[in-house]
C-alpha positions as CSV (number, residue, x, y, z in Angstrom):
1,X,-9.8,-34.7,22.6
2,X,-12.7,-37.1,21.1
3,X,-12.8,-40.5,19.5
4,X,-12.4,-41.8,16.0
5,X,-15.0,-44.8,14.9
6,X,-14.6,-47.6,16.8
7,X,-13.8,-45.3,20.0
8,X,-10.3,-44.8,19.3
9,X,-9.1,-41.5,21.3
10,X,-7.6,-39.1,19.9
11,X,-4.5,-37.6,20.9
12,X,-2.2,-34.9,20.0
13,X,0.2,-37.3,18.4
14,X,-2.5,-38.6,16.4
15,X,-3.4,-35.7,15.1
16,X,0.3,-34.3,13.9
17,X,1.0,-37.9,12.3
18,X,-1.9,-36.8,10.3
19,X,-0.3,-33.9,9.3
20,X,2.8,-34.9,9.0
21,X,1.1,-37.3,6.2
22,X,-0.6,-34.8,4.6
23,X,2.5,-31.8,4.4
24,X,4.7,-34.9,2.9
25,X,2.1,-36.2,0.1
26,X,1.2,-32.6,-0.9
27,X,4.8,-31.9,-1.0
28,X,5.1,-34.7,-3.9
29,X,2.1,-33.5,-5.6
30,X,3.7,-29.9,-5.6
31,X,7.0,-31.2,-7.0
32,X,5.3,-33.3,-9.5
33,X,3.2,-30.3,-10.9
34,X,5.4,-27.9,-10.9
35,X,6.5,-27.9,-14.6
36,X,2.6,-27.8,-15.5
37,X,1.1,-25.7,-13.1
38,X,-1.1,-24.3,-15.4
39,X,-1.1,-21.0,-13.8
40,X,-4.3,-18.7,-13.5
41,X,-5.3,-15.1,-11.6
42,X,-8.2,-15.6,-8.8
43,X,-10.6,-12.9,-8.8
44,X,-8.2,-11.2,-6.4
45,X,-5.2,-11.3,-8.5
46,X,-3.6,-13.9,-6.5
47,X,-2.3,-17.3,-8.5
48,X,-3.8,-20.2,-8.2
49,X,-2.3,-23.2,-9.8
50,X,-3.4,-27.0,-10.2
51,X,-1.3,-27.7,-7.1
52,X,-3.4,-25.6,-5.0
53,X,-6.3,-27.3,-6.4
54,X,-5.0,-31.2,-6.1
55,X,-3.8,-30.1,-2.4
56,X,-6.6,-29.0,-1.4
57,X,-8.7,-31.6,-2.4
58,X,-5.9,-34.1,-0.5
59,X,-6.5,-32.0,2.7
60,X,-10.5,-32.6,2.6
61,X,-9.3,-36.2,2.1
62,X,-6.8,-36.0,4.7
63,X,-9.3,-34.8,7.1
64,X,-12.7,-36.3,6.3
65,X,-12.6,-38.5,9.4
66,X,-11.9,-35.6,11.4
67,X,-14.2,-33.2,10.0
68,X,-17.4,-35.4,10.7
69,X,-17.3,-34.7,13.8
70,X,-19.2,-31.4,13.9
71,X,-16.6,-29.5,16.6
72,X,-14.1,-30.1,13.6
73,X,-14.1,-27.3,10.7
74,X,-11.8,-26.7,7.7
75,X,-10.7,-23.5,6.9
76,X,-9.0,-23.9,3.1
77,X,-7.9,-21.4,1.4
78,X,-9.1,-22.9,-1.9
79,X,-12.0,-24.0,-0.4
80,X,-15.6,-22.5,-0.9
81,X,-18.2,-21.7,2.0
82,X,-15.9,-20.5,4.5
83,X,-17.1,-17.5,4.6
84,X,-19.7,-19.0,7.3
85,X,-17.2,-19.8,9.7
86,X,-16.3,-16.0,10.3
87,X,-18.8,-16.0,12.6
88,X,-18.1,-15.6,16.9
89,X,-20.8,-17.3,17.9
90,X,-20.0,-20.2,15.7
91,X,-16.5,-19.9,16.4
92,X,-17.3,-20.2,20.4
93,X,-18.7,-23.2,19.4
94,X,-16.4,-24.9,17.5
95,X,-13.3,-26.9,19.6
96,X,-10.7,-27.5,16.8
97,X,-10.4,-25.7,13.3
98,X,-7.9,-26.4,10.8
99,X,-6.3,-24.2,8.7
100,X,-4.5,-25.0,5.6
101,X,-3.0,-23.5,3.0
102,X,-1.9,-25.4,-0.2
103,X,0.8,-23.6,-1.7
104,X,2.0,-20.2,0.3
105,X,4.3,-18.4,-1.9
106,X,2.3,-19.5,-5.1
107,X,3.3,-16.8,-7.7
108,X,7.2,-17.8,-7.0
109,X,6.2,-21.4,-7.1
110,X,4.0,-20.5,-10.7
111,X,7.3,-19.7,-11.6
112,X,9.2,-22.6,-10.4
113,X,11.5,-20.8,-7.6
114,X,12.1,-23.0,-4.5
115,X,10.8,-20.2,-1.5
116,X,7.7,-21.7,-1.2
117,X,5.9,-24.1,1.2
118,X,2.5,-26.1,2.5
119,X,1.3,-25.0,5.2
120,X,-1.5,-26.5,8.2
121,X,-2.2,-25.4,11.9
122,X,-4.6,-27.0,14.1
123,X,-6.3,-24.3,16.1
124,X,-7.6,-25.7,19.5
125,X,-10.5,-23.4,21.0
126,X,-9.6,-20.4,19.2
127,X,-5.6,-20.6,20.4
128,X,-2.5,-21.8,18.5
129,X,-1.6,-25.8,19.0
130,X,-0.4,-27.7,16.5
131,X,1.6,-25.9,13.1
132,X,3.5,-28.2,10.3
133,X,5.3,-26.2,7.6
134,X,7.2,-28.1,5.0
135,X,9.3,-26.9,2.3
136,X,9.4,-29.2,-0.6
137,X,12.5,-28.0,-2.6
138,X,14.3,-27.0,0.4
139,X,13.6,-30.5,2.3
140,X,13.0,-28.5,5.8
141,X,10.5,-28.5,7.6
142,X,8.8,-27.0,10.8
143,X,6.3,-28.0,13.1
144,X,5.2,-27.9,16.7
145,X,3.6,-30.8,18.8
146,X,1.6,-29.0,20.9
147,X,4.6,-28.4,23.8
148,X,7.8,-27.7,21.5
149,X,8.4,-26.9,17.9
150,X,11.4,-28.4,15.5
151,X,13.4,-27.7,12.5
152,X,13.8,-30.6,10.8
153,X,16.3,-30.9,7.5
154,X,16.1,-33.5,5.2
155,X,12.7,-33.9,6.2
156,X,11.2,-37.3,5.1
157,X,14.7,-38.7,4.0
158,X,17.5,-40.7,5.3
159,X,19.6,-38.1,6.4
160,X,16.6,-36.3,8.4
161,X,17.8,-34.2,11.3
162,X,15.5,-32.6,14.4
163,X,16.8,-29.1,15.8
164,X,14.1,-28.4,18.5
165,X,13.3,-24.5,18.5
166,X,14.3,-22.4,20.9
167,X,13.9,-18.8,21.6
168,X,16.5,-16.7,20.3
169,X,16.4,-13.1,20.9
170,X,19.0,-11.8,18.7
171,X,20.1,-8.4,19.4
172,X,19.3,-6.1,16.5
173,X,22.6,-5.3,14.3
174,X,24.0,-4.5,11.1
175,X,23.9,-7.5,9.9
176,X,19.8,-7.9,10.7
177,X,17.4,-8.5,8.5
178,X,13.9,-8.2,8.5
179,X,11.3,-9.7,6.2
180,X,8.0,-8.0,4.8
181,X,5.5,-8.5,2.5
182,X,5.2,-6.9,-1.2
183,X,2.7,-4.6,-0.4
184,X,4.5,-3.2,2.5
185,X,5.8,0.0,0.5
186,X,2.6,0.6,-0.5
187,X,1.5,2.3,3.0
188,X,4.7,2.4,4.6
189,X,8.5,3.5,4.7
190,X,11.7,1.8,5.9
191,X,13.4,4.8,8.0
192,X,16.7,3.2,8.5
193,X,20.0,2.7,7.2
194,X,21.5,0.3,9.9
195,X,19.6,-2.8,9.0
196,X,17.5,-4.2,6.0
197,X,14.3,-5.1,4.7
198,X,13.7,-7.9,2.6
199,X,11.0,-9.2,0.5
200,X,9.8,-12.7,-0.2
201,X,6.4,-12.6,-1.2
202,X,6.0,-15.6,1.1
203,X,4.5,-15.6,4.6
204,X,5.6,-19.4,5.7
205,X,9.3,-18.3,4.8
206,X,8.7,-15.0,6.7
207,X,7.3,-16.5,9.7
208,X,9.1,-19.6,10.0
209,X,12.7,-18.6,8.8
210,X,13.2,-15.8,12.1
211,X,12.3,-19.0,14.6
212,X,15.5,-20.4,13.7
213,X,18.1,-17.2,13.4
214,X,16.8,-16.4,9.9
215,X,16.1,-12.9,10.3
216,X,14.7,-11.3,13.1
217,X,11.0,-10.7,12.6
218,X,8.5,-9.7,10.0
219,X,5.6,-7.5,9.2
220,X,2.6,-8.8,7.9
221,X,-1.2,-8.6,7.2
222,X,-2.6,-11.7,5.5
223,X,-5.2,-14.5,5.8
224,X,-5.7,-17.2,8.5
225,X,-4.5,-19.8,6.7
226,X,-1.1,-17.7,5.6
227,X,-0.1,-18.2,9.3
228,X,-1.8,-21.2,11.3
229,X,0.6,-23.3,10.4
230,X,3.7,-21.2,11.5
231,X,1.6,-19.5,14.8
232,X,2.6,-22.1,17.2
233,X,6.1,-22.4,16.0
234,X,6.9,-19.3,16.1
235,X,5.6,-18.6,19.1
236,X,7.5,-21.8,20.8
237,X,10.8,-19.6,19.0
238,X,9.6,-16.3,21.6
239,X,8.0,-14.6,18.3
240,X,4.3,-12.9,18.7
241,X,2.6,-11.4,16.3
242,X,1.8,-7.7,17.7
243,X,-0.7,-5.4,16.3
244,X,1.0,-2.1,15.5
245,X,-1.9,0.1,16.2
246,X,-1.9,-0.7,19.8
247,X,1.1,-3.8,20.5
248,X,-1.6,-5.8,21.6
249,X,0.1,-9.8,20.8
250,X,-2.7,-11.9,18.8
251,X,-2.8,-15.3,20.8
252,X,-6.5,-16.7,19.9
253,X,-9.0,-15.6,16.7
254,X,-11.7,-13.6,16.9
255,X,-14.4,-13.1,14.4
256,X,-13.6,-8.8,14.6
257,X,-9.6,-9.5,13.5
258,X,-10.7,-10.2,10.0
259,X,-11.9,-8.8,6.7
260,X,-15.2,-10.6,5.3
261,X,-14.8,-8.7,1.8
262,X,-13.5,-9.2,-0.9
263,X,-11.7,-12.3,0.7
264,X,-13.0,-13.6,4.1
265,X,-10.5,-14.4,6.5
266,X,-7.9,-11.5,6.1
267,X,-6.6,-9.9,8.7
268,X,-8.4,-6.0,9.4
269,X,-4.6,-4.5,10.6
270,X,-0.8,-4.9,10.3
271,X,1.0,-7.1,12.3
272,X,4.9,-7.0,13.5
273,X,6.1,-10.4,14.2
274,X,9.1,-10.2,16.7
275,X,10.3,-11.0,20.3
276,X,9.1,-8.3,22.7
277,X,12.7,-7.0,23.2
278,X,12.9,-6.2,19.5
279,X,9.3,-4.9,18.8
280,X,9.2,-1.1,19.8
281,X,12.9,-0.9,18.4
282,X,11.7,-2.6,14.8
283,X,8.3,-0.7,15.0
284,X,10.1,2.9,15.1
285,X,12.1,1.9,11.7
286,X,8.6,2.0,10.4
287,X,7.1,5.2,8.9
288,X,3.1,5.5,7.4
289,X,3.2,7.2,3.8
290,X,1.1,10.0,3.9
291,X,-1.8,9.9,1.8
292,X,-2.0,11.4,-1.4
């Protein structure tokens, strides 16, 4: 794993205390600037508010121990210079790479609506290990350990209570639902009457929410830091995200999978995030719009 100064080894625990730390402070910082976000438009059109700014800066603070060691790198979505990192051969060489994002959900959090979260996965040579989700409003929270994942409610207060995660594999019905992002109608078509769609505009809820019966899967193409966090969780829940041009399940990173332009780290193709019963079943309720 490595050693700390003064040769302290590093374990798994250690590293989702750490976490843990950071998802509950940024939480309060998110809270407390909430009613003066100061809300502005990134070059992509995305929000960015002075939560994802102050968070950000708390995970680089969170993590400076950690990220001296050179096998350590930070993937932030706030953060400049990463761009670099989308490299294989640096990728290869690199053992553990955290990937945070600061506020998911930030234009319903710019306009003070609960459904959104703060999100960090610790990637451990280029696979899926540790994922802590927290929702601050909400007081839930996700995360895996490494071997199992947990809903927790209450999270950080005295009435907390641990659910651990287990697979579900819900039959699809009537009363399904399934959650996609607000692009999705852009490109595609819901070709089905029996079960519903439903838009967020919030990956962690879309992710995490089907690990514990909410929903049954989504469909998704966003950045690395949209689902780190949530990639071992849901994945400890029997979820995998599947590419739909081929059903091929994403289960480590590869330089090739993402977009360096005009925002590094975003994902090339669309995934369908589902248990393997479900996937071929949800992926023929999905039609391409033809082009125009």
């Amino acid at each position: 794993m490595g050693e700390l100064g003064g040769g302290v080894e590093i374990t798994s625990d250690i590293y989702l205390e750490r976490m843990l730390s950071f998802v509950q402070e940024a939480g309060g910082i998110a809270l407390e600037l909430m009613g003066k976000s100061d809300p502005g438009l990134k070059k992509d059109h995305s929000v960015i508010t002075l939560a994802d700014r102050a968070i950000s800066n708390l995970a680089r603070a969170k993590l400076s121990d950690f990220l001296q060691n050179p096998q350590h790198i930070l993937i932030d979505e706030e953060a400049p210079g990463i761009n670099e990192y989308l490299d294989q051969r640096r990728l290869d060489q690199t053992s553990l790479i955290w990937a945070v994002d600061p506020i998911d959900g930030t234009r319903l959090y710019a306009n003070h609506m609960p459904l959104f979260g703060v999100s960090i996965g610790l990637i451990k040579e280029l696979k899926p290990w540790l994922g802590v989700v927290y929702f601050p409003m909400l007081k839930e929270l996700f995360f895996c350990d490494g071997t199992e994942a947990y809903f927790v409610q209450d999270a950080f207060g005295p009435q907390e209570a641990k659910i651990r995660i287990v697979p579900i594999n819900e039959e699809l019905s009537a009363r399904s639902i399934f959650f996609c992002n607000d692009t999705f109608f852009d490109k595609f078509y819901w070709n089905d009457k029996d079960f519903h769609i439903m838009i967020h505009a919030c990956a962690v809820v879309n992710l995490c929410w089907p690990s514990i019966g909410r929903g049954i899967g989504c469909f998704l193409r966003c950045h690395l830091w949209d689902f780190a966090g949530s990639w071992p969780i849901i994945r400890r829940a029997g979820l995998d995200l599947r590419r739909i041009s081929d059903g091929k399940v994403l289960d480590k990173i590869e330089a090739d999978l993402f977009n360096r332009e005009p925002v590094s780290w975003h994902m090339k193709e669309y995934y369908l995030i589902s248990s393997e019963r479900n996937y071929q079943q949800i992926l023929s309720k999905i039609g391409r719009r033809s082009p125009c």
